[in-house]
PDB file of N, CA, C and O in Angstrom:
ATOM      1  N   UNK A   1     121.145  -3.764 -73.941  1.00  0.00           N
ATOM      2  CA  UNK A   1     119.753  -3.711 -73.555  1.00  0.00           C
ATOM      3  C   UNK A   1     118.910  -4.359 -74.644  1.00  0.00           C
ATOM      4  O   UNK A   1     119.112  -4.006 -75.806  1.00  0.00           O
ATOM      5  N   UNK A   2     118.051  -5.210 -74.395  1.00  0.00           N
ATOM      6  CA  UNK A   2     116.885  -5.256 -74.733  1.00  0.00           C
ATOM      7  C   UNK A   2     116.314  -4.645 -75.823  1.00  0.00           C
ATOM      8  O   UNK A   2     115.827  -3.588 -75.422  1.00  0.00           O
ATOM      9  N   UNK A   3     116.063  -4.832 -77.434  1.00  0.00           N
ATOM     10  CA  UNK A   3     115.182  -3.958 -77.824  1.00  0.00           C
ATOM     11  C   UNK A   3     113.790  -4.494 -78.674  1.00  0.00           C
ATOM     12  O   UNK A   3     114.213  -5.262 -79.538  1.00  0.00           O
ATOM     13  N   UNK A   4     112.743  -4.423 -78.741  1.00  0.00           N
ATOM     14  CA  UNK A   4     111.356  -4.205 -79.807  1.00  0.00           C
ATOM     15  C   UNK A   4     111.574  -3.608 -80.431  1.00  0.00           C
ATOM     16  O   UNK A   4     112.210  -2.563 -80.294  1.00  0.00           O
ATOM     17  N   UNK A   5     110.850  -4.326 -81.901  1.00  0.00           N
ATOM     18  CA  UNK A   5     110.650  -3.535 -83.237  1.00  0.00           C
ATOM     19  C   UNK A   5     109.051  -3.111 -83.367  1.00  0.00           C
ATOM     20  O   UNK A   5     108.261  -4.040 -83.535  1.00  0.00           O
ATOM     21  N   UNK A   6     108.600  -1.945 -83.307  1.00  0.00           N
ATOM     22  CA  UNK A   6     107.059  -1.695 -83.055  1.00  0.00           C
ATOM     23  C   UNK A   6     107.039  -1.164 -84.572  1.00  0.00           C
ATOM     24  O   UNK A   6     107.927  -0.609 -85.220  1.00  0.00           O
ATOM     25  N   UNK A   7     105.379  -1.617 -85.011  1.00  0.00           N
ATOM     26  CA  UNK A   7     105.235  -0.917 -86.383  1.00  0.00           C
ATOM     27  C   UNK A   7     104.302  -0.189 -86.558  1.00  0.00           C
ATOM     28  O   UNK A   7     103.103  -0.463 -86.504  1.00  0.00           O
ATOM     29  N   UNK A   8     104.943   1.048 -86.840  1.00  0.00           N
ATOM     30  CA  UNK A   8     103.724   2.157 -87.441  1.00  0.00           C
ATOM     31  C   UNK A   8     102.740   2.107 -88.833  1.00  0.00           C
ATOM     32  O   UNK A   8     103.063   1.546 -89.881  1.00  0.00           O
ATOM     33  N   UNK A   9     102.069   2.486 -88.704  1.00  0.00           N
ATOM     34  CA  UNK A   9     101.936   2.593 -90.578  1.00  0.00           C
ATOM     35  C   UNK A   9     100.863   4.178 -91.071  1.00  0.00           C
ATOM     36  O   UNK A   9      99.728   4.393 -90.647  1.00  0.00           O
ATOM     37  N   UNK A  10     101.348   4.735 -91.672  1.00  0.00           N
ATOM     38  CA  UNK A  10     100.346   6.119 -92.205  1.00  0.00           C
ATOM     39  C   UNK A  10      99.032   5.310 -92.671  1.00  0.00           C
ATOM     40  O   UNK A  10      98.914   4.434 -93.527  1.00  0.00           O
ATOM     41  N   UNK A  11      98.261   5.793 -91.972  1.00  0.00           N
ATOM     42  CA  UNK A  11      96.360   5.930 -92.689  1.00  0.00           C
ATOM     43  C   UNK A  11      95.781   6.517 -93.740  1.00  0.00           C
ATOM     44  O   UNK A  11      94.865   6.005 -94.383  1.00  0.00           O
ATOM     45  N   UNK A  12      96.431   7.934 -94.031  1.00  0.00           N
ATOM     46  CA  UNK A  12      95.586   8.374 -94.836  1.00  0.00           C
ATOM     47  C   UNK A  12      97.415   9.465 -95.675  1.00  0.00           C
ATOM     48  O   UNK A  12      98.615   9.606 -95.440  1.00  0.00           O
ATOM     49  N   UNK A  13      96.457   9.859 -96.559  1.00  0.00           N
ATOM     50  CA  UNK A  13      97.707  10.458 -98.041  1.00  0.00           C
ATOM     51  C   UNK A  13      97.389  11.521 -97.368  1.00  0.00           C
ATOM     52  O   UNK A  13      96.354  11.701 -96.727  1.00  0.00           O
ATOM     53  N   UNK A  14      98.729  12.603 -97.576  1.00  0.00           N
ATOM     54  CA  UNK A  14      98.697  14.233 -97.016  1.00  0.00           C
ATOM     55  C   UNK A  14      99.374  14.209 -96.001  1.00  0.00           C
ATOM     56  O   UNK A  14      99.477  13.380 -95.097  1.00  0.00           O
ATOM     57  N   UNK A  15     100.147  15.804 -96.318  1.00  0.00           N
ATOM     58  CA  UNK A  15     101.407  16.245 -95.496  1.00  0.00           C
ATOM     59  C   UNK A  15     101.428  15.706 -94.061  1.00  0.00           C
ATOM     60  O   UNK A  15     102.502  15.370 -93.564  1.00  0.00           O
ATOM     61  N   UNK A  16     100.208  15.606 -93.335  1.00  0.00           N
ATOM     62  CA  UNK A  16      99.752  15.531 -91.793  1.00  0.00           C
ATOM     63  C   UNK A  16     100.758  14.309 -91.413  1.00  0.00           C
ATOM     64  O   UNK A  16     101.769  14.651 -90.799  1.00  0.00           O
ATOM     65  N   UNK A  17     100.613  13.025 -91.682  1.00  0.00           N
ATOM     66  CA  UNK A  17     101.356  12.046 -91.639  1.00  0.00           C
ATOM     67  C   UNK A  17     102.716  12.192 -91.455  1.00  0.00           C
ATOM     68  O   UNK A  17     103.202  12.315 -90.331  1.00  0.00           O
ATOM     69  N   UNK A  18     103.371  12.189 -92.476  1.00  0.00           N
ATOM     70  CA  UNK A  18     104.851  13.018 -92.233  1.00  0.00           C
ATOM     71  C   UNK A  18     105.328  13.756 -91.404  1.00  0.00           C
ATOM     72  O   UNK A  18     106.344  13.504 -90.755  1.00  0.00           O
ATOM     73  N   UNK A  19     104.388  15.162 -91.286  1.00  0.00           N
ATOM     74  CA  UNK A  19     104.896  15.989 -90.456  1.00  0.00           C
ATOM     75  C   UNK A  19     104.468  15.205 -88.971  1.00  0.00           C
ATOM     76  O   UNK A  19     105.117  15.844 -88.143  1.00  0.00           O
ATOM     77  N   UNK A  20     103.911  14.434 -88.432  1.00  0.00           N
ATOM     78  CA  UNK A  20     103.817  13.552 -86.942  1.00  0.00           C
ATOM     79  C   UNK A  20     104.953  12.994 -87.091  1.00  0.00           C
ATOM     80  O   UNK A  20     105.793  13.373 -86.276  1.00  0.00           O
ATOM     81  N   UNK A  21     105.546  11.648 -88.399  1.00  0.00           N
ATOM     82  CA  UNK A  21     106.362  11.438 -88.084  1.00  0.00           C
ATOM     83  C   UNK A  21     107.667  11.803 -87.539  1.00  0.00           C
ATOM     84  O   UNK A  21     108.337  11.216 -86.689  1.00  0.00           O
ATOM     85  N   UNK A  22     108.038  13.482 -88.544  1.00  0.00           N
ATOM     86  CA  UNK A  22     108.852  14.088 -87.972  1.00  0.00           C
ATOM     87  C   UNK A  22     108.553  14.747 -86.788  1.00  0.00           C
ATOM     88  O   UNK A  22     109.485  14.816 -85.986  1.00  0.00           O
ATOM     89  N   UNK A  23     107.710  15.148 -86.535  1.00  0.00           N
ATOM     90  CA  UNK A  23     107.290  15.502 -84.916  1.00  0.00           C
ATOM     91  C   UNK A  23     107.935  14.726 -83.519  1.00  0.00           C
ATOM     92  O   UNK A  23     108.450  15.068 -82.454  1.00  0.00           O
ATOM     93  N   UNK A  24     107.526  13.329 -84.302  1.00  0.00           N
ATOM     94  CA  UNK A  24     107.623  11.905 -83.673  1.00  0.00           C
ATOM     95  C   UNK A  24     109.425  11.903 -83.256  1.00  0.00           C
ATOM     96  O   UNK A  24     110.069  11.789 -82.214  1.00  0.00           O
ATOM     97  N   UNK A  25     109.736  12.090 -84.650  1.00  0.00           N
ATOM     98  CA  UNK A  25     111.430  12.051 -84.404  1.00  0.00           C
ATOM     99  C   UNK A  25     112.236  12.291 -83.587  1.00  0.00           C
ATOM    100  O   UNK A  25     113.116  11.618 -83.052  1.00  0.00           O
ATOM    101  N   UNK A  26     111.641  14.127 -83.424  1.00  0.00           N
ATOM    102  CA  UNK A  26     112.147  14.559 -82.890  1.00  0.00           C
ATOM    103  C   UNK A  26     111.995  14.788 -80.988  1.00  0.00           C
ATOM    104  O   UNK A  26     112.791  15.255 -80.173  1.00  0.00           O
ATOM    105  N   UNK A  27     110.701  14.255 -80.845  1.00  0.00           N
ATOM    106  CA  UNK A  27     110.320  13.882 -79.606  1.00  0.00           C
ATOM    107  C   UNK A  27     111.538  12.810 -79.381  1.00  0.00           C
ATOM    108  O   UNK A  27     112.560  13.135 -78.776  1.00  0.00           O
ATOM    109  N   UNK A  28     111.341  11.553 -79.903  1.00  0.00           N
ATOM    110  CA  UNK A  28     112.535  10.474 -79.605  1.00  0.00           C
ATOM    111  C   UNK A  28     114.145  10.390 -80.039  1.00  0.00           C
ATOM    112  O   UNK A  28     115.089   9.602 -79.974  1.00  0.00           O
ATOM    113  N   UNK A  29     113.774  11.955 -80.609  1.00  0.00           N
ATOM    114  CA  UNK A  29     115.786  12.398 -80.491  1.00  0.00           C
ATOM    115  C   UNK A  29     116.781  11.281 -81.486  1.00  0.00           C
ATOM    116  O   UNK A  29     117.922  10.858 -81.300  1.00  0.00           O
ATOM    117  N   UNK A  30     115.578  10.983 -82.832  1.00  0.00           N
ATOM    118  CA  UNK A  30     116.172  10.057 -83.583  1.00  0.00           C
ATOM    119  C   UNK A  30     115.608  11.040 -85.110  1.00  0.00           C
ATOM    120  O   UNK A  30     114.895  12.024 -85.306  1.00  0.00           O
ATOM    121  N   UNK A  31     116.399  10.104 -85.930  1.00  0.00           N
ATOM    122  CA  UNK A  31     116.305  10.864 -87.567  1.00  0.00           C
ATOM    123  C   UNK A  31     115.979   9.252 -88.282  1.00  0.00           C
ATOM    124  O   UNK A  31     116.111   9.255 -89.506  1.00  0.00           O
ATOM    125  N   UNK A  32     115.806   8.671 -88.017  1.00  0.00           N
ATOM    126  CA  UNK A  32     115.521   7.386 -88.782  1.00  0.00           C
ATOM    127  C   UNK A  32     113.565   7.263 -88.516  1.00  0.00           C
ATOM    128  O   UNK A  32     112.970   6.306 -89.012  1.00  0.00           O
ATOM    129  N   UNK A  33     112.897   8.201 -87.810  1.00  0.00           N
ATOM    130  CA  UNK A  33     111.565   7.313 -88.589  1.00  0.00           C
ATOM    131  C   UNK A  33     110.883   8.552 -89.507  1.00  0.00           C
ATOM    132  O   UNK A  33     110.682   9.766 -89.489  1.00  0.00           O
ATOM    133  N   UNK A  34     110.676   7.350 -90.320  1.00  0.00           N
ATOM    134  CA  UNK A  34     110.197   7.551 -92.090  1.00  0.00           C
ATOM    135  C   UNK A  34     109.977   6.614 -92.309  1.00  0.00           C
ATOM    136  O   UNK A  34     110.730   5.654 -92.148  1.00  0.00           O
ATOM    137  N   UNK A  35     108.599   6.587 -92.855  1.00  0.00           N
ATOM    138  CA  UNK A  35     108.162   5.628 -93.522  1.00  0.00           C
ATOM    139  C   UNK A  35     108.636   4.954 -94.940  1.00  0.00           C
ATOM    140  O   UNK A  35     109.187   5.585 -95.842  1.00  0.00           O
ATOM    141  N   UNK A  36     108.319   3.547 -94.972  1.00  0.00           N
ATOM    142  CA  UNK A  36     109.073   3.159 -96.842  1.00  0.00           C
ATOM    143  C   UNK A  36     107.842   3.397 -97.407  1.00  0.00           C
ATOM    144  O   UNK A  36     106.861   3.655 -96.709  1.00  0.00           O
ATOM    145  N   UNK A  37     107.795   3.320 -98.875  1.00  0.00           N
ATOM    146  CA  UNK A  37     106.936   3.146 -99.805  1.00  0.00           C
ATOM    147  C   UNK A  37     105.677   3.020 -99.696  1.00  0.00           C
ATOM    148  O   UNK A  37     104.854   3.746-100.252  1.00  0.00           O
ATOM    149  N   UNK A  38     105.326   1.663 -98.638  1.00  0.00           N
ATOM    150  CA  UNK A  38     104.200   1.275 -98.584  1.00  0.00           C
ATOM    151  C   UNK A  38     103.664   1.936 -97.333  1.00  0.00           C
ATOM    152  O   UNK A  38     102.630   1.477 -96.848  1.00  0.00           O
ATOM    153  N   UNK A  39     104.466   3.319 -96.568  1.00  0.00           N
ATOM    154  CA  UNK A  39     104.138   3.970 -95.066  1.00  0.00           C
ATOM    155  C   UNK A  39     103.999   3.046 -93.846  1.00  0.00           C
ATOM    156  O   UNK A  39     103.077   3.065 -93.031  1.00  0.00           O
ATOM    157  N   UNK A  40     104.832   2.413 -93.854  1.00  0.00           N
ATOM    158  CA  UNK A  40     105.502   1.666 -92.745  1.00  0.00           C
ATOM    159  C   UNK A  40     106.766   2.322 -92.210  1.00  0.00           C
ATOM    160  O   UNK A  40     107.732   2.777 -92.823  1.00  0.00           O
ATOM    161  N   UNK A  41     106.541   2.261 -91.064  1.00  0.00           N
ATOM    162  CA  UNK A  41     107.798   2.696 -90.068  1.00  0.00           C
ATOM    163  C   UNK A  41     108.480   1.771 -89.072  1.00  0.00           C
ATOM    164  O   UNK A  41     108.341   2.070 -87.886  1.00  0.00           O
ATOM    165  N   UNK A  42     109.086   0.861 -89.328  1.00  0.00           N
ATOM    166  CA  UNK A  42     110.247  -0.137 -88.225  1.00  0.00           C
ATOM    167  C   UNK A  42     110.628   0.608 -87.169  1.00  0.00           C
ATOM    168  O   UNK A  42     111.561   1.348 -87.481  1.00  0.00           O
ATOM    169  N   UNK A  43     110.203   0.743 -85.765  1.00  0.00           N
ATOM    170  CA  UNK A  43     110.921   1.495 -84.953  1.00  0.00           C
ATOM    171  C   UNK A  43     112.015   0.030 -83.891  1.00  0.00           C
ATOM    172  O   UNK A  43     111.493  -0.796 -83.142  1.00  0.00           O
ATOM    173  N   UNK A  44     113.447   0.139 -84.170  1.00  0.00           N
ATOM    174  CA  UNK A  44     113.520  -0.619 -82.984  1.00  0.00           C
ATOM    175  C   UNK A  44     113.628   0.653 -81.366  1.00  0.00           C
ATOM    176  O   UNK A  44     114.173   1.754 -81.296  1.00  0.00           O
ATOM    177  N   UNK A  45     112.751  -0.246 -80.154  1.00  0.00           N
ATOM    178  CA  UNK A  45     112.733   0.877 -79.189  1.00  0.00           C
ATOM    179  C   UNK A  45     113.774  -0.190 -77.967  1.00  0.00           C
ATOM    180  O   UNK A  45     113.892  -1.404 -77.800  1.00  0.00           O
ATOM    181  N   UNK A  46     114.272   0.830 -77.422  1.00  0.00           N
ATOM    182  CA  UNK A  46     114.748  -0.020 -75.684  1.00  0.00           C
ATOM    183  C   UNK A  46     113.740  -0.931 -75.246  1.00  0.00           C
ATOM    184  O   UNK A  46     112.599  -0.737 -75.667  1.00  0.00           O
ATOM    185  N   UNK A  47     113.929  -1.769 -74.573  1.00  0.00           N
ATOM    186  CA  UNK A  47     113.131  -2.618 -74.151  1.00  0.00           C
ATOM    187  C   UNK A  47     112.224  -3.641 -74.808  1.00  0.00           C
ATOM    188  O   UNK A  47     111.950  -3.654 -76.008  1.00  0.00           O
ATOM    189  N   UNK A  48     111.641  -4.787 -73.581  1.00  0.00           N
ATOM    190  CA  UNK A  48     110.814  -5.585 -74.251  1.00  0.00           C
ATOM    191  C   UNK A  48     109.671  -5.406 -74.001  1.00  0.00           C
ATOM    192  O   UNK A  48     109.191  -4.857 -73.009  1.00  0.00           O
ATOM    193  N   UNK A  49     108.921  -6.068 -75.292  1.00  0.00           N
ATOM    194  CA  UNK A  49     107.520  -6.094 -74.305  1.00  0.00           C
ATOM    195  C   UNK A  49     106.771  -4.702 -74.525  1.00  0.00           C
ATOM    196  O   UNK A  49     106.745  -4.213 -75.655  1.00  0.00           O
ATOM    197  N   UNK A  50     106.173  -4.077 -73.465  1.00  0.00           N
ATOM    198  CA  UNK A  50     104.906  -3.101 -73.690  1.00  0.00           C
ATOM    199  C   UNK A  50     105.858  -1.979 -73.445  1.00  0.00           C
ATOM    200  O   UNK A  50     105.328  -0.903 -73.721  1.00  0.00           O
ATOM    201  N   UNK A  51     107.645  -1.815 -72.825  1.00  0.00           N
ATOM    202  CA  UNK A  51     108.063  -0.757 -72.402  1.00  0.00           C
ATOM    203  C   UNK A  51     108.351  -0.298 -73.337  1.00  0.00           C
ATOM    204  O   UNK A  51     108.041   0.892 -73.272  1.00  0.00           O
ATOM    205  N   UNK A  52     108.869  -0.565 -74.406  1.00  0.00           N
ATOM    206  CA  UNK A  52     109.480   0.497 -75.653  1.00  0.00           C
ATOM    207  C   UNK A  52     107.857   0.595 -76.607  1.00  0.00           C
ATOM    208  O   UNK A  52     108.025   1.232 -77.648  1.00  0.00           O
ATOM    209  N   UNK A  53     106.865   0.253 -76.482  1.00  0.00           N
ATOM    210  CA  UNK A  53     105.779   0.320 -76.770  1.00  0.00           C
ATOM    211  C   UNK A  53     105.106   1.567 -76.358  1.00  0.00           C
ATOM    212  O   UNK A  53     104.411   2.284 -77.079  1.00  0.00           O
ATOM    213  N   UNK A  54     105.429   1.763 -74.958  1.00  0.00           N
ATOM    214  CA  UNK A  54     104.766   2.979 -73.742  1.00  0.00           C
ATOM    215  C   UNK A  54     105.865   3.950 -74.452  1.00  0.00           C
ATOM    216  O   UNK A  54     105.444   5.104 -74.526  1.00  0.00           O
ATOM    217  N   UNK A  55     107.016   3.788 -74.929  1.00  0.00           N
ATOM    218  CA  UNK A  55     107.806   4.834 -74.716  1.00  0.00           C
ATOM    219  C   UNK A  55     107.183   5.780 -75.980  1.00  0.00           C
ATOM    220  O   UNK A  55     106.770   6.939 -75.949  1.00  0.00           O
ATOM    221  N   UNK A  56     107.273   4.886 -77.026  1.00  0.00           N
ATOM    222  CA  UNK A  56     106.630   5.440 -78.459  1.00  0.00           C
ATOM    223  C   UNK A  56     105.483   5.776 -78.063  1.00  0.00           C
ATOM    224  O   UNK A  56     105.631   6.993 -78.179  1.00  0.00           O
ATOM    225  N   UNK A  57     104.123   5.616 -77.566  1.00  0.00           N
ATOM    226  CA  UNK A  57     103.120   5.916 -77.659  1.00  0.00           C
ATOM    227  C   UNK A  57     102.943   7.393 -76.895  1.00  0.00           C
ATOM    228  O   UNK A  57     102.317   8.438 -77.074  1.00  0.00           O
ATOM    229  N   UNK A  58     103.777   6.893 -76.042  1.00  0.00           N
ATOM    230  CA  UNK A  58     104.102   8.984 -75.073  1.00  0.00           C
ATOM    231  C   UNK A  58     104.330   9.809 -76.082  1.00  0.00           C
ATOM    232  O   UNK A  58     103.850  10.911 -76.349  1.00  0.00           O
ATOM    233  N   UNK A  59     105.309   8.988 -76.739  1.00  0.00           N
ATOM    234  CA  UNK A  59     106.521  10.559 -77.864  1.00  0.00           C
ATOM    235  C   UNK A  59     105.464  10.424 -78.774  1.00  0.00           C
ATOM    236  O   UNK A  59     105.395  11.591 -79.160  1.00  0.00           O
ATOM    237  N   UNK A  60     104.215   9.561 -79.655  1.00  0.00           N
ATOM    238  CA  UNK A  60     103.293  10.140 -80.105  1.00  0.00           C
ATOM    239  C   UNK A  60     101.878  11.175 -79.798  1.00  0.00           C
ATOM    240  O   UNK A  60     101.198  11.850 -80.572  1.00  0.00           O
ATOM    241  N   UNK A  61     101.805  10.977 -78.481  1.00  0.00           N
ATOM    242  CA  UNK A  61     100.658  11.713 -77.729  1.00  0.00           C
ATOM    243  C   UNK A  61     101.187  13.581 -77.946  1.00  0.00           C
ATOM    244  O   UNK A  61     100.558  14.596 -78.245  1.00  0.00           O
ATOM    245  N   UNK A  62     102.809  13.266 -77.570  1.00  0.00           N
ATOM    246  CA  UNK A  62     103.376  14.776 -77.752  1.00  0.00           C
ATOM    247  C   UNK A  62     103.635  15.480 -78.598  1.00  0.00           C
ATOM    248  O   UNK A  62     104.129  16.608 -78.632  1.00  0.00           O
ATOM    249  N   UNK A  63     103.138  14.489 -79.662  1.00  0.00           N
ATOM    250  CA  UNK A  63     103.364  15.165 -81.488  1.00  0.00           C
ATOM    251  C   UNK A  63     102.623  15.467 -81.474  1.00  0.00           C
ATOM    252  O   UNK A  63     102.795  16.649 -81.176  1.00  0.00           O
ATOM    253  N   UNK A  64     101.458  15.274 -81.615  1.00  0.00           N
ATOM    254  CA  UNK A  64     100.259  15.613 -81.450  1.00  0.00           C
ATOM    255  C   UNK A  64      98.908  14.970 -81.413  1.00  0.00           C
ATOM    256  O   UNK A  64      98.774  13.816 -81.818  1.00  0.00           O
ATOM    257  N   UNK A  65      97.461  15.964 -80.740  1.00  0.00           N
ATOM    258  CA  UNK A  65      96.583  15.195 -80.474  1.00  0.00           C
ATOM    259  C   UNK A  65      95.797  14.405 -81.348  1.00  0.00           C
ATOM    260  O   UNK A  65      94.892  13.724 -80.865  1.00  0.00           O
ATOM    261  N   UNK A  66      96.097  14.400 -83.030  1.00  0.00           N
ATOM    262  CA  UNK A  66      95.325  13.851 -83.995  1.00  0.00           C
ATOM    263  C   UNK A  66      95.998  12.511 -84.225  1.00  0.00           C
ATOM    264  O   UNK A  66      95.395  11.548 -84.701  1.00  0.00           O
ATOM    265  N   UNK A  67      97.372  12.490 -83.836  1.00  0.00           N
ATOM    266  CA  UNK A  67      98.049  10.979 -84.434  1.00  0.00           C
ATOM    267  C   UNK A  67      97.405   9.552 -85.117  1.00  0.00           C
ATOM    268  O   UNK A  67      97.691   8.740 -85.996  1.00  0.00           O
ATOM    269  N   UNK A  68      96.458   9.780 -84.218  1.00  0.00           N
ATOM    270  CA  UNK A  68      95.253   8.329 -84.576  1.00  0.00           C
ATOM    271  C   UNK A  68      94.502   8.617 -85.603  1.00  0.00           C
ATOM    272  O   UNK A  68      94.065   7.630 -86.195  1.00  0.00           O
ATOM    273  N   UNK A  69      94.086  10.063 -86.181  1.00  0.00           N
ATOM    274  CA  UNK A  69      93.402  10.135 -87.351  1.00  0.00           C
ATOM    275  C   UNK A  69      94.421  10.178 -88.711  1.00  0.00           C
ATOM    276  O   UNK A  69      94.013  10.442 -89.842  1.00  0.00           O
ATOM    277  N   UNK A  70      95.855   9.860 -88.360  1.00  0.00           N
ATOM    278  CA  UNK A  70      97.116   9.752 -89.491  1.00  0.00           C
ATOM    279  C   UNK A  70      97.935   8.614 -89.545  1.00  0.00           C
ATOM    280  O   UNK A  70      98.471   8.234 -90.586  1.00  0.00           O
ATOM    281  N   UNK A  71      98.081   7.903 -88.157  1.00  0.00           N
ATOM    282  CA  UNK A  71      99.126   6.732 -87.752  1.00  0.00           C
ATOM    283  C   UNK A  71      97.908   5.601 -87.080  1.00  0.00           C
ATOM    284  O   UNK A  71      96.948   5.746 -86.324  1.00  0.00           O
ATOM    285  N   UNK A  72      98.484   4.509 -87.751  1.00  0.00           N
ATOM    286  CA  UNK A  72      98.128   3.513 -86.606  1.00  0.00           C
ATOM    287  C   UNK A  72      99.278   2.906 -85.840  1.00  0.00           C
ATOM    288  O   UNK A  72     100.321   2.783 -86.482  1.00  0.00           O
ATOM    289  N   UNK A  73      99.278   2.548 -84.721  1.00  0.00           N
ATOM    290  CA  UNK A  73     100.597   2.273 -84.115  1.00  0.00           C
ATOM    291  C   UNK A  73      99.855   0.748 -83.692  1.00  0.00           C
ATOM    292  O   UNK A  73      98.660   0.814 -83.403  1.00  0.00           O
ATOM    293  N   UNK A  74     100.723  -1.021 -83.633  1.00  0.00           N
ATOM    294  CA  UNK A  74     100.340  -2.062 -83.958  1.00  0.00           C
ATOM    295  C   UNK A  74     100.262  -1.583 -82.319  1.00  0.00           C
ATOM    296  O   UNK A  74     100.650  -0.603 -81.682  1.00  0.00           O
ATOM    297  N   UNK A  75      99.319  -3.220 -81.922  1.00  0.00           N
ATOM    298  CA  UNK A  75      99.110  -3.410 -80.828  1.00  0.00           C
ATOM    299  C   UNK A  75      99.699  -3.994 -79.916  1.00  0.00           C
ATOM    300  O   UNK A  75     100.335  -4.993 -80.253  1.00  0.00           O
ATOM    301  N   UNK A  76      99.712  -3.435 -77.860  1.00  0.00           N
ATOM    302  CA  UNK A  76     100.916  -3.226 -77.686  1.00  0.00           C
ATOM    303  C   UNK A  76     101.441  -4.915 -77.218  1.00  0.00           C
ATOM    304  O   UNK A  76     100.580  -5.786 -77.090  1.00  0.00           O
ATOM    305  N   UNK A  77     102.346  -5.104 -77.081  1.00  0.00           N
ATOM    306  CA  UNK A  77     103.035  -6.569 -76.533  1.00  0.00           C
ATOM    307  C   UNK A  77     102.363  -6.876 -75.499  1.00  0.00           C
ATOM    308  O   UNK A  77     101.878  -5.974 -74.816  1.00  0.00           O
ATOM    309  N   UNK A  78     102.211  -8.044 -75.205  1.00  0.00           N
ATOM    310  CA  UNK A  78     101.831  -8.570 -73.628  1.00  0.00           C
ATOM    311  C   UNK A  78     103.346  -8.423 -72.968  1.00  0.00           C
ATOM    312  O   UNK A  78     104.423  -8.684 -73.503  1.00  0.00           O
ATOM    313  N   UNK A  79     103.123  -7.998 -71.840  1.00  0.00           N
ATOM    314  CA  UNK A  79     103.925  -8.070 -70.907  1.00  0.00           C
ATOM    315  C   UNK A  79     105.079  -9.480 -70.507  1.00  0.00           C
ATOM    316  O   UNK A  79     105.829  -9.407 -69.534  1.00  0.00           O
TER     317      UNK A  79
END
């Protein structure tokens, strides 16, 4: 299958960040997102395009409702 690399990146310093990511994780039933150094997160997802885009942005809505005041998630693919 098909996969996209979508990039996260933390906004602001403090636990909040982290704990979404792991939130995040565990919504998408993976142990690899963590940010490096500079709070970037490489996700590769299934699909091309806006679908592994939609998929991450669900499993962030379900971490929780602040995500956007901790993560920016890049913008999504054209179709």
């Amino acid at each position: 299958m098909a996969e996209s690399v979508i990039v996260l990146r933390i906004w602001r310093k403090g636990p909040r960040g982290p704990e979404l990511l792991e939130r995040l994780g565990q919504e998408l039933g993976r142990d690899d997102v963590v940010a490096d150094d500079s709070g970037v997160v490489r996700l590769k997802m299934d699909g091309r395009g806006g679908k592994g885009w939609d998929t991450l942005r669900d499993a962030l809505d379900r971490s929780g409702s602040d995500w956007r005041e901790w993560l920016h998630l890049e913008s999504r693919p054209p179709r």
